[in-house]
Every structure is written in structure tokens, then in C-alpha cells.
Residue frames relative to the residue before (quaternion, step in Angstrom):
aa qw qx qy qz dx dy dz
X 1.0000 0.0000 0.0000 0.0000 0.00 0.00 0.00
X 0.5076 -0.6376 0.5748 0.0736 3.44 -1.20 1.10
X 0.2256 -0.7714 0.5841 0.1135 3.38 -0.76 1.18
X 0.5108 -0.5747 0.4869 0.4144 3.53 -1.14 -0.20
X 0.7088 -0.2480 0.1051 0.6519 3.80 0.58 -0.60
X 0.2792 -0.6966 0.6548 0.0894 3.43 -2.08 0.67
X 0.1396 -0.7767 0.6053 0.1035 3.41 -0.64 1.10
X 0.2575 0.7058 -0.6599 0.0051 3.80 -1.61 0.64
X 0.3084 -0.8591 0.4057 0.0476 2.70 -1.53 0.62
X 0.5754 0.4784 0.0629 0.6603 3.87 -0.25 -1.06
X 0.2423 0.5571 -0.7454 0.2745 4.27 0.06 0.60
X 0.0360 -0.6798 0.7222 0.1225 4.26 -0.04 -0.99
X 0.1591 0.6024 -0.7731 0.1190 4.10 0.33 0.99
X 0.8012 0.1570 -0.3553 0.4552 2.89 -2.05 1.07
X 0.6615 0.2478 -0.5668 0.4239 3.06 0.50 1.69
X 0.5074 -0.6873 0.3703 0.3648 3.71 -0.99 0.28
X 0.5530 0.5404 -0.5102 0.3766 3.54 1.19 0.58
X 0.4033 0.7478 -0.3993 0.3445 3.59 1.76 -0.91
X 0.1824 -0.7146 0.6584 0.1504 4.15 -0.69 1.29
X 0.1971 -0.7710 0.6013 0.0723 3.71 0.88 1.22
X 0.6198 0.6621 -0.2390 0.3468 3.76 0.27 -1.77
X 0.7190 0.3674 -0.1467 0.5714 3.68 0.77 -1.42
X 0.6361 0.6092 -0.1467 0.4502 3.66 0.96 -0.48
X 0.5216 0.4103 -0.2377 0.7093 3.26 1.72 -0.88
X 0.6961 0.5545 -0.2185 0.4004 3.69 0.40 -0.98
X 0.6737 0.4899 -0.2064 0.5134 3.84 1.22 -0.32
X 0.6386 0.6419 -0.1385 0.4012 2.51 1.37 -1.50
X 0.4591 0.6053 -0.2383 0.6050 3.80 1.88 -1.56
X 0.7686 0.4948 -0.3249 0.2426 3.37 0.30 -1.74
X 0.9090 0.2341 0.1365 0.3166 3.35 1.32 -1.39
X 0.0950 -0.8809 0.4618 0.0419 3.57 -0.11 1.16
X 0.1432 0.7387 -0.6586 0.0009 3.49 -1.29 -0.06
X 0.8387 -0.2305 0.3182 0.3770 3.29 -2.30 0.56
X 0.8194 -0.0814 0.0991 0.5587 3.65 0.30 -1.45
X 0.0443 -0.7413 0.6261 0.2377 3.21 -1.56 0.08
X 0.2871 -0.6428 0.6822 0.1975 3.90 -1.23 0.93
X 0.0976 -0.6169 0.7684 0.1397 3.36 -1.86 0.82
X 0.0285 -0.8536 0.5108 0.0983 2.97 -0.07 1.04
X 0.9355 -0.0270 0.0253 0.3514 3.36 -0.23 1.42
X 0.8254 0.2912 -0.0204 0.4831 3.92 -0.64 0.47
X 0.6090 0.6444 -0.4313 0.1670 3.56 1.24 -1.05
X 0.5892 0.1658 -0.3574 0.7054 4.16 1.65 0.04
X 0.4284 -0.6478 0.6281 0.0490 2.78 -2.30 0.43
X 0.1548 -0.8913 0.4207 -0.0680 2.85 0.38 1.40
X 0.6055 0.4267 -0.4025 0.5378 3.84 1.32 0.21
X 0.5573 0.6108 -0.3372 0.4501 3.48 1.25 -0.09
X 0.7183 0.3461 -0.1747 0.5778 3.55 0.65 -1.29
X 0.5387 0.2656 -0.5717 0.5589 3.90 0.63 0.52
X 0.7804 0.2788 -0.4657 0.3104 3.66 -0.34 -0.02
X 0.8017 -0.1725 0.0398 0.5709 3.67 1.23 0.08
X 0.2631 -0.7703 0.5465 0.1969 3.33 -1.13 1.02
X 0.0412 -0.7220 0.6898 -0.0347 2.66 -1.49 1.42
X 0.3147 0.7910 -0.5071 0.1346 3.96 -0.39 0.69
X 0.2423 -0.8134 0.5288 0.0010 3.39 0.13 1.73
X 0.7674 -0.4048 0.2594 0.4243 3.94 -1.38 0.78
X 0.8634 0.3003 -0.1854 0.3606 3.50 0.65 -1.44
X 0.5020 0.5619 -0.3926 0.5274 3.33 1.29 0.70
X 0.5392 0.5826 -0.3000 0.5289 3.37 1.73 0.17
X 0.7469 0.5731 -0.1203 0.3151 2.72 1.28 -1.23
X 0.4796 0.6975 -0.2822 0.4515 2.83 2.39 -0.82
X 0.8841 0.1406 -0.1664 0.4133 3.42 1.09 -0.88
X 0.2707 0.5483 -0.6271 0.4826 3.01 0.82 1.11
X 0.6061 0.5569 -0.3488 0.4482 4.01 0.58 -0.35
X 0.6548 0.2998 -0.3758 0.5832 3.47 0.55 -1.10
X 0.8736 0.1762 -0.4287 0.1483 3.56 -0.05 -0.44
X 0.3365 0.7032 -0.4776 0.4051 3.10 0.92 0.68
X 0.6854 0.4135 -0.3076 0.5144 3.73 1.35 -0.42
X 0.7090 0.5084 -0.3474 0.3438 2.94 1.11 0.24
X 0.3082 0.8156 -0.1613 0.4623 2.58 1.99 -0.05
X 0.7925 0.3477 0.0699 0.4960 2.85 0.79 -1.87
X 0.6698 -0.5234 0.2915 0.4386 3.65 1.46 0.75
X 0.5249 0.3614 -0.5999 0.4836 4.20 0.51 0.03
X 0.5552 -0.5091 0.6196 0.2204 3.18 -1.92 0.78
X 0.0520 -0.7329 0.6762 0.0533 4.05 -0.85 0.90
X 0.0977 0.7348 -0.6689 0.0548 3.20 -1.01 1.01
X 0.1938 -0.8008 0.5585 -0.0956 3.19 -0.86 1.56
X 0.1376 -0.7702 0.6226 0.0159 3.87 -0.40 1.45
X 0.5303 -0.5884 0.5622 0.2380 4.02 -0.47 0.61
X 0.0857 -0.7316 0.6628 0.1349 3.04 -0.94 0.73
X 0.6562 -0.4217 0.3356 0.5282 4.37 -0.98 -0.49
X 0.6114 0.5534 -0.3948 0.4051 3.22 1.23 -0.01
X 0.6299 0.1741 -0.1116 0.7486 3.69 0.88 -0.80
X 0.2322 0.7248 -0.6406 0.1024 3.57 -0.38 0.99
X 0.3147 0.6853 -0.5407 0.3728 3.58 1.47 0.09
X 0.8006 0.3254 -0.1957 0.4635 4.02 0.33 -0.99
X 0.3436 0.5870 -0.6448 0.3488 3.13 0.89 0.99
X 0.8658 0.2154 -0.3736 0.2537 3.44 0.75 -0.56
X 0.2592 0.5965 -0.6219 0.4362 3.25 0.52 1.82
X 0.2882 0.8446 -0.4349 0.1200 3.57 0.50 0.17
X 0.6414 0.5118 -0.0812 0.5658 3.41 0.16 0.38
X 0.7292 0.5075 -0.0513 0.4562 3.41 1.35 -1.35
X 0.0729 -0.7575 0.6249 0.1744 3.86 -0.78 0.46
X 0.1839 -0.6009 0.7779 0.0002 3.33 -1.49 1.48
X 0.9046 -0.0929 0.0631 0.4112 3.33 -1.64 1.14
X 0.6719 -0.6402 0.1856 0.3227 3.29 0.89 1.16
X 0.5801 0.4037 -0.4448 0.5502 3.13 1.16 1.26
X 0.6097 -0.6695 0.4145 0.0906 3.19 -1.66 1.59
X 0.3775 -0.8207 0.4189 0.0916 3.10 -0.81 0.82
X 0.5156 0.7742 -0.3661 0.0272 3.71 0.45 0.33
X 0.8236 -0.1933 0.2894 0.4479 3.91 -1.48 -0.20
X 0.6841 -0.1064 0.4003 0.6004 2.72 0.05 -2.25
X 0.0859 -0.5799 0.7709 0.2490 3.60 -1.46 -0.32
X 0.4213 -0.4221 0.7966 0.0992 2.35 -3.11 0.05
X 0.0156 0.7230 -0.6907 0.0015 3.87 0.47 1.31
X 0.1332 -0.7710 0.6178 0.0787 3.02 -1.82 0.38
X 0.2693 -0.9334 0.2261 0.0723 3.01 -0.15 1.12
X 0.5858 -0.5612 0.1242 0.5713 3.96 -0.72 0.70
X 0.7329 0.3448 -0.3713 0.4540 4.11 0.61 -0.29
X 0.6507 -0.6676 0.2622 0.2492 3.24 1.08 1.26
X 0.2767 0.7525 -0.4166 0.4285 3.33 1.58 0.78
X 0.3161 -0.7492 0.5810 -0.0344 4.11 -0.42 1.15
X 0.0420 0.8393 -0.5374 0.0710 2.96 0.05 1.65
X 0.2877 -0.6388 0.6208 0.3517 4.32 -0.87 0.26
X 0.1664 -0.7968 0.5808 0.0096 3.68 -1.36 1.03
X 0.1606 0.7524 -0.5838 0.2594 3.47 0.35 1.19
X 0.5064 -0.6545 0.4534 0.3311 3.10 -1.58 0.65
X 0.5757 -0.7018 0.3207 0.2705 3.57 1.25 -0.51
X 0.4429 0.7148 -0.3514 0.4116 3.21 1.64 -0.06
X 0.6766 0.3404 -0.4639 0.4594 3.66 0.85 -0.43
X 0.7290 0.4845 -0.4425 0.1949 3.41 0.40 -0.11
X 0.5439 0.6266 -0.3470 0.4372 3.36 1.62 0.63
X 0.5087 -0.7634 0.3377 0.2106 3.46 0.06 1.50
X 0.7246 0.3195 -0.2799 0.5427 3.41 0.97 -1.03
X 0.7130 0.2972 -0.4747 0.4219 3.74 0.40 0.62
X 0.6783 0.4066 -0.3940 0.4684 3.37 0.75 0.46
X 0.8221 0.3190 -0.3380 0.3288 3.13 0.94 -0.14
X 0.7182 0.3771 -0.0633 0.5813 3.07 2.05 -0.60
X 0.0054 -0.7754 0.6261 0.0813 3.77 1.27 0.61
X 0.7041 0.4314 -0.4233 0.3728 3.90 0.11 -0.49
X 0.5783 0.4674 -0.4646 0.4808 3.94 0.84 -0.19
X 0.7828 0.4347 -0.1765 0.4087 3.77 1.04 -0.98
X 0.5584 0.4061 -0.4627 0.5560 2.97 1.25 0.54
X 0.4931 0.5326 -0.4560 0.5150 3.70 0.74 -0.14
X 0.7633 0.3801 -0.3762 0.3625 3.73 0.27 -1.03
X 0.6465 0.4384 -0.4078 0.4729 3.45 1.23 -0.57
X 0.6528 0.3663 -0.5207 0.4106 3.64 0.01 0.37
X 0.6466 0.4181 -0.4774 0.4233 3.68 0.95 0.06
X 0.4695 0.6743 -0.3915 0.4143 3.72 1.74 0.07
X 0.6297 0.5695 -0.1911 0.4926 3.14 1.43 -1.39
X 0.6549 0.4124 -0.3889 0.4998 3.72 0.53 -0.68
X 0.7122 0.4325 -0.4402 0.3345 3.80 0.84 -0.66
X 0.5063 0.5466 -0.4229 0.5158 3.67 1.38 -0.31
X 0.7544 0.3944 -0.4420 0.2826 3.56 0.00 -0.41
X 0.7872 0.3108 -0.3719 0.3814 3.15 0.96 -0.41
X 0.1793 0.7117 -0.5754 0.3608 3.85 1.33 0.61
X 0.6788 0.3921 -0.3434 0.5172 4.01 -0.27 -1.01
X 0.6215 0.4397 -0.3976 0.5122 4.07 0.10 -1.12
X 0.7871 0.2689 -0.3894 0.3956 4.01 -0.40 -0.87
X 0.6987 0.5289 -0.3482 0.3329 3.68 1.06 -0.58
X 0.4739 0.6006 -0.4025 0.5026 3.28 1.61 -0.33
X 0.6158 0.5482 -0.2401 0.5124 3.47 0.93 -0.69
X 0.6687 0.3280 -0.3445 0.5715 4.23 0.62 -0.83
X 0.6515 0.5385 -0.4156 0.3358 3.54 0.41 -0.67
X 0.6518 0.5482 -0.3323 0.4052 3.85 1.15 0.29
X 0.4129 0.5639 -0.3808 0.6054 2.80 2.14 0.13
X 0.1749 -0.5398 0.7007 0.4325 3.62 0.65 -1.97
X 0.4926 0.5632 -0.6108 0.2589 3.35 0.30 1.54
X 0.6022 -0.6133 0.3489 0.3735 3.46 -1.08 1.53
X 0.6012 -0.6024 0.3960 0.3448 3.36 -1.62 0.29
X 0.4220 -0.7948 0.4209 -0.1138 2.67 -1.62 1.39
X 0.1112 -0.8428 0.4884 0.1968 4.03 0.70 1.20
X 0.6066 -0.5024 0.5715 0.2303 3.52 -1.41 0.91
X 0.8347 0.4274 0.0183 0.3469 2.93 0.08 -2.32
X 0.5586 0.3630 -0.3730 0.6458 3.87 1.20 -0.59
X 0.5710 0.5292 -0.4043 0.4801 4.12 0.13 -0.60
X 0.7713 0.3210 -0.2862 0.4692 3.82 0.55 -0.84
X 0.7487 0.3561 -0.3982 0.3926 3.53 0.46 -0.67
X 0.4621 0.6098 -0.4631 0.4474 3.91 1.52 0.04
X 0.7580 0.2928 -0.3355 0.4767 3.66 0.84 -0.74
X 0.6187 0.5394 -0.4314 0.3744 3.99 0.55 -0.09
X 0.2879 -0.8120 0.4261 0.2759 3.23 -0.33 1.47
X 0.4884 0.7541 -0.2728 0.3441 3.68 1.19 0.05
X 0.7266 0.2735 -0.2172 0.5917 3.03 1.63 -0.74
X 0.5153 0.4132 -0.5741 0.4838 3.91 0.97 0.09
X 0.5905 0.4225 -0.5597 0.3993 3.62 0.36 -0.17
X 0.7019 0.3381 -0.4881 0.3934 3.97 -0.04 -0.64
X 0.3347 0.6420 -0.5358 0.4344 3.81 0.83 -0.13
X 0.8407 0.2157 -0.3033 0.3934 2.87 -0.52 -1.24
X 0.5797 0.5328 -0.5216 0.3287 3.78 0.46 -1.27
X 0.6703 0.5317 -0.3304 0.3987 3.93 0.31 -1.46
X 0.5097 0.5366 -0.3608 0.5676 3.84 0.81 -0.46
X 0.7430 0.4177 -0.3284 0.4071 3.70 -0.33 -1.42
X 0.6831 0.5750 -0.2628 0.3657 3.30 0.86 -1.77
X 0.8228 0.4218 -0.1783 0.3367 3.19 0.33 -1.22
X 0.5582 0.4815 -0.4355 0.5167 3.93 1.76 -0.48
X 0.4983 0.6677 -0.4188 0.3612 3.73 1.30 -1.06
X 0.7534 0.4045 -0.3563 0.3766 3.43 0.46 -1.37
X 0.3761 0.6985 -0.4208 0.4399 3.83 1.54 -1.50
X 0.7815 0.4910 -0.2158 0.3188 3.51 -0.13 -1.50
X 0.6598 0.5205 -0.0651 0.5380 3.31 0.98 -1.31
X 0.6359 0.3313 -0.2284 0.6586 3.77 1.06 -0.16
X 0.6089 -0.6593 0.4135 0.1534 3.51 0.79 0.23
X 0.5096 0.6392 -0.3490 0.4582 3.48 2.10 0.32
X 0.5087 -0.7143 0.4376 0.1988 3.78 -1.27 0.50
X 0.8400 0.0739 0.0021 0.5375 2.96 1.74 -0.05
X 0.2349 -0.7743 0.5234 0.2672 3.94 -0.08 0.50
X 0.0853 0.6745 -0.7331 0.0165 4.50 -1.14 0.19
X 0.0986 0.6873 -0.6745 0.2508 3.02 -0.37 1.77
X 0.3205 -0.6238 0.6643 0.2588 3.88 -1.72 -0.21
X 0.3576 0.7881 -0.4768 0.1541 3.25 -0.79 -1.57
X 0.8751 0.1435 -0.1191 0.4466 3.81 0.25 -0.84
X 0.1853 -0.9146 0.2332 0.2734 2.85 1.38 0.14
X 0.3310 0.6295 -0.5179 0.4753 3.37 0.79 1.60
X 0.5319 -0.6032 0.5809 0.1255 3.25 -0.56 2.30
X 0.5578 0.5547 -0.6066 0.1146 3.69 -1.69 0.64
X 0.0183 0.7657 -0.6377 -0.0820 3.04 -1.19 0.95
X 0.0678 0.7407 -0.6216 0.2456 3.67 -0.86 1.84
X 0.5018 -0.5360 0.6405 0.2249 3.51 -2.00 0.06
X 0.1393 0.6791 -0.7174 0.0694 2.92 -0.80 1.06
X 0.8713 -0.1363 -0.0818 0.4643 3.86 -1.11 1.44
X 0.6306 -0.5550 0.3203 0.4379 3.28 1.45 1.26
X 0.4047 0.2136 -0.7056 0.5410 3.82 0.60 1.67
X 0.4593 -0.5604 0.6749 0.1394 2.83 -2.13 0.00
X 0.3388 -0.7379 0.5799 -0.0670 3.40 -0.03 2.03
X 0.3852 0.7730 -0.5041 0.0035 3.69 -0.98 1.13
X 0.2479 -0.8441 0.4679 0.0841 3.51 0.24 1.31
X 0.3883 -0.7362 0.4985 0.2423 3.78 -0.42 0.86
X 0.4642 -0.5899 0.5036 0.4276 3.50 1.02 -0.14
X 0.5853 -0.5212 0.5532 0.2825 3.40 -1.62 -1.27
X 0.2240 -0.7835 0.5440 0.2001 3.50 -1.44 -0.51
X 0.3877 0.5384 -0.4386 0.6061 3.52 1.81 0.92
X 0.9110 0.1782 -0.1455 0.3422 3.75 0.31 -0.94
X 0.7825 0.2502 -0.0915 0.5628 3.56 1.45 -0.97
X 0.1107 -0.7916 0.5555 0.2290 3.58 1.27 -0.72
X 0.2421 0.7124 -0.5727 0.3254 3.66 -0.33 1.70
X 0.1935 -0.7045 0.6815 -0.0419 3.30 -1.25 0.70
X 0.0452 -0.6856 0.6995 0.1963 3.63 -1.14 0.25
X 0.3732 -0.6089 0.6991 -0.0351 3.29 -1.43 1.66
X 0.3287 0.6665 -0.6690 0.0125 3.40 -1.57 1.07
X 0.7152 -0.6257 0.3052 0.0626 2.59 -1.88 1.95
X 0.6978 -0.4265 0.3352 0.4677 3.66 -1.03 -0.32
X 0.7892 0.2507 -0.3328 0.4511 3.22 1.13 -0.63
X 0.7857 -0.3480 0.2056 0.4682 3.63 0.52 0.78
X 0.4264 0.6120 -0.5999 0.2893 4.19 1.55 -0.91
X 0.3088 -0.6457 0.6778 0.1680 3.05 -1.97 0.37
X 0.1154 0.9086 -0.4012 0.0111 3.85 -0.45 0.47
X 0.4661 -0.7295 0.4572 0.2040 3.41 -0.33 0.66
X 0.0261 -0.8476 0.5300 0.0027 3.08 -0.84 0.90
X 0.1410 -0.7379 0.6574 0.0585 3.63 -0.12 1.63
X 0.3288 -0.6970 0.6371 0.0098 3.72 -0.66 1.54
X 0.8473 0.1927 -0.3111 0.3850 3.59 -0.09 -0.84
X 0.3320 0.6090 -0.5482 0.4673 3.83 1.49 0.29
X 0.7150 0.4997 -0.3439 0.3477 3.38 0.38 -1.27
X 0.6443 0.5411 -0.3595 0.4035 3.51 0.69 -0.93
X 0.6891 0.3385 -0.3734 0.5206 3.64 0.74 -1.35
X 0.6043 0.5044 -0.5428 0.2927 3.81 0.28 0.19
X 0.6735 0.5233 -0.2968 0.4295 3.23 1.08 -0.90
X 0.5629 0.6191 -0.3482 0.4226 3.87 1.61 -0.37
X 0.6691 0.4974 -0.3564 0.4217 2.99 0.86 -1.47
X 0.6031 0.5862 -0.4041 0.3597 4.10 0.93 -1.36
X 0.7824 0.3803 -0.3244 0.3714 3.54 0.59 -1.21
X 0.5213 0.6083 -0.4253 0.4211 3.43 1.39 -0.82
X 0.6875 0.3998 -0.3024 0.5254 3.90 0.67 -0.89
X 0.4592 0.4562 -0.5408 0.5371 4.06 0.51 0.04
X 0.8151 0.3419 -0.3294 0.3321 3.48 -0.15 -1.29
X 0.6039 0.5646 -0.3431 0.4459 3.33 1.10 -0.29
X 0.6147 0.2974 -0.3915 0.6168 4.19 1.21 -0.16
X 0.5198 0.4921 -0.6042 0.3501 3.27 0.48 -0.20
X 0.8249 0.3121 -0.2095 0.4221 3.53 -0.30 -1.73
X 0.5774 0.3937 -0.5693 0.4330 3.84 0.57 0.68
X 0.6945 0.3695 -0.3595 0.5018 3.54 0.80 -0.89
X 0.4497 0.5723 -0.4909 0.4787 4.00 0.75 1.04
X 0.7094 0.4698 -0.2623 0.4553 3.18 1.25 -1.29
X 0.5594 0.5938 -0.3663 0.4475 3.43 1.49 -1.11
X 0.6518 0.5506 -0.2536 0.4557 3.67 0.74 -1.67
X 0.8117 0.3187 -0.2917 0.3930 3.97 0.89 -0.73
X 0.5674 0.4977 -0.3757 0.5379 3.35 1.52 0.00
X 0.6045 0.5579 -0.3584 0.4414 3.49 0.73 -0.06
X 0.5791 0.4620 -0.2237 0.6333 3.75 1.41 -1.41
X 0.6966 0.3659 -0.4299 0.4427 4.29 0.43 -0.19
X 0.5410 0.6371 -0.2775 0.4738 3.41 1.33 -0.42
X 0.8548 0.2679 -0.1848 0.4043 3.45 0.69 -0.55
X 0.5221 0.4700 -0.3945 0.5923 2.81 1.84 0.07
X 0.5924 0.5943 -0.4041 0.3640 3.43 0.56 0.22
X 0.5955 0.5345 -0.1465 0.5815 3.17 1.81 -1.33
X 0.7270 0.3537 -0.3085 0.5011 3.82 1.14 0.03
X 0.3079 0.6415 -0.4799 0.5131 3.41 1.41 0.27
X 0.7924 0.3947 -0.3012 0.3544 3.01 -0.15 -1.76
């Protein structure tokens, strides 16, 4: 089934925290009318300090453009992270659009603003030299995310973000959460829009705040999410790598009745061959 339009954000390919793999794998899973990148989807402060771009982070974009290929409309807004292709604005590369910002409209006819959201964060517009400091203290929390999970996974505990775990306990960053939310429906409102679908902080939420409709696609480094809307206009969040550990834990518990009801099925077959001995 064909959606109407897919929104993501925050991919960071060409880094080593980017779940590029799970992204390629959604990406197979799901099609629609349009897709928005809305921002961030390369890291361009990463690949100037070192290049790092494994197969399946190719593979990610060899997918979008293959959907574009294949007739879904890609529109792709820069985020501060890939701000190099801001100046292509205006411009289509491999059949995806280049713009600022948009004015999506949705199927229940709801008028949504589509910005990545970086200008409305003070310390990257006004200080790029404080926000480039925090992203290398972001970057140290991504590298060591894979090392502790290599470690739960000897348990068969699901994965486990460092870096979303820290900014949940710093009471500093649930405050800019929220502020970047308010700000950004305020402005929605003030432009005369019904709704704001931005990234940028990479905290997934879709809510009302003074009657706009606030929806952040989330990311692909810490939660892997996407917001998906239907023919009739539903918005819906999609927490991809939840889905997966749901779909682990099911098969992990199949294999688990299976190989008891083997053990039952082989203690039962020594039993009766015992009873035909006798």
C-alpha cells in the first residue's frame, strides 16, 4: 500500500552513529506519493573532519533515488548539518527538489510549515562555534553507544541510546525541548499555518500546542522514526527500530516453544520407546 507522503529527518549518513542499515530497510518497507528529507540526512561537519561512509549508507541513497526514479516526488530542505546544498536551492539534483522551507498541504486540507528548524535555535545561529563544540560532545556519545550495546547484546538486550538517555536526564535540555516546540508552532501560527513538521533536535513528537499541530520526525542515530500520512490526511509516527525489537522478541519467543515443545516431543518419543522395550 502506497502512502500519501513520508516525512524524515536527522539520517547524519557519514557518521558512525547513523543506523543507515535500518533506514535502508524502511525505506524497502515503504512507499508513498511524496517523500520530505527534511534536513540533516548528510553530515557535513563530520565528513570535513573524517570520511567515514560504509556500503549501507550508500545504499540509503541509492534508495531515495531510486524512488525518485520511480515517480514519488523527493523534496529535500537542508538542515545545519548538510547546509552545503543550501546553495542549490531552488535546483533539482537526480530528481529531487531542492528547497528552504515548504507549505505542505495536507489530505484533510490542514497547511502545514516544513522547515528543518535550525534557525530557530539560537545557539546555532548565533553561535555556530558553541554548536559545533556540542556536536563533538554528541559525537563522543555516539561512539561509545555501539561498544555498551555490543556488551547488552550478550544478555539479548534491545538497543540502547547513550545520547537520547542523556539529554532525557539533563534538565537543561528537556527545557530547550520544550522552548524549540513552543517557538516553532508560535511562528507556524504567526505565518498563518495549521501546523509546523520540522526535525533538527532529534526528539520524535507529534502534539497541539495553542491549537498548531507540532510534529518533529524524530531521527535515525537515536530513535529511527518517520512520520507517515495516510489518504485521509492521519498523521502517525513511526518508531521503526521499536518495531524491529518487537518483531525479535516474537520470533525469539516462537523459537523458544518451539525448542521446548522438541524437548516435550523428545521426552515423550524416549518414553515410549522405553515403554516398548519393556
Amino acid at each position: 500500500m502506497t502512502d500519501r507522503t513520508i516525512f524524515l529527518s536527522d539520517v547524519h549518513l557519514g557518521t558512525r552513529g547513523c543506523r543507515a542499515r535500518l533506514l535502508a530497510e524502511f525505506l524497502a518497507k515503504h512507499d508513498a506519493e511524496t517523500l520530505y528529507l527534511v534536513g540533516d540526512i548528510v553530515d557535513g561537519w563530520r565528513l570535513k573532519k573524517g570520511w567515514h561512509w560504509p556500503e549501507d549508507h550508500n545504499a540509503v541513497i541509492q534508495a531515495i533515488l531510486e524512488k525518485a526514479r520511480g515517480g514519488t516526488r523527493v523534496i529535500f530542505i537542508p538542515g545545519n548539518h548538510d547546509e552545503v546544498f543550501r546553495d542549490y536551492i531552488g535546483l533539482h539534483l537526480g530528481g529531487i527538489e531542492l528547497k528552504r522551507r515548504d507549505s505542505f498541504v495536507a489530505a484533510d486540507g490542514r497547511r502545514y510549515l516544513v522547515t528543518h528548524g535550525d534557525e530557530f535555535d539560537a545557539v546555532v545561529a548565533n553561535a555556530k562555534w558553541l554548536a559545533y563544540l556540542g556536536d563533538s560532545a554528541y559525537a563522543a556519545l555516539i561512539w561509545l553507544n555501539p561498544k555498551i550495546n555490543m556488551v547488552r547484546r550478550l544478555w539479548s538486550h534491545r538497543y540502547w541510546s547513550l545520547s537520547k538517555w542523556s539529554k532525557q536526564q539533563v534538565k537543561q535540555a528537556v527545557n530547550y525541548i520544550c522552548k524549540f516546540e513552543e517557538v516553532l508552532a508560535l511562528d507556524a501560527r504567526q505565518k498563518g499555518f495549521d501546523g509546523v513538521i520540522c526535525g533538527h533536535i532529534h526528539h520524535a513528537s507529534i502534539r497541539e500546542i495553542g491549537g498548531i499541530r507540532y510534529i518533529n520526525t524524530g531521527d535515525w542515530v537515536e530513535s529511527c522514526t518517520a512520520v507517515i500520512e495516510n489518504a485521509a490526511g492521519e498523521m502517525r509516527l513511526v518508531d521503526w527500530e521499536a518495531r524491529k525489537n518487537r518483531q525479535f522478541l516474537l520470533e525469539r519467543r516462537a523459537r523458544k516453544r518451539a525448542r521446548i515443545a522438541a524437548q516435550a516431543a523428545g521426552v515423550e518419543r524416549t518414553a515410549q520407546l522405553e515403554q516398548e522395550a519393556q
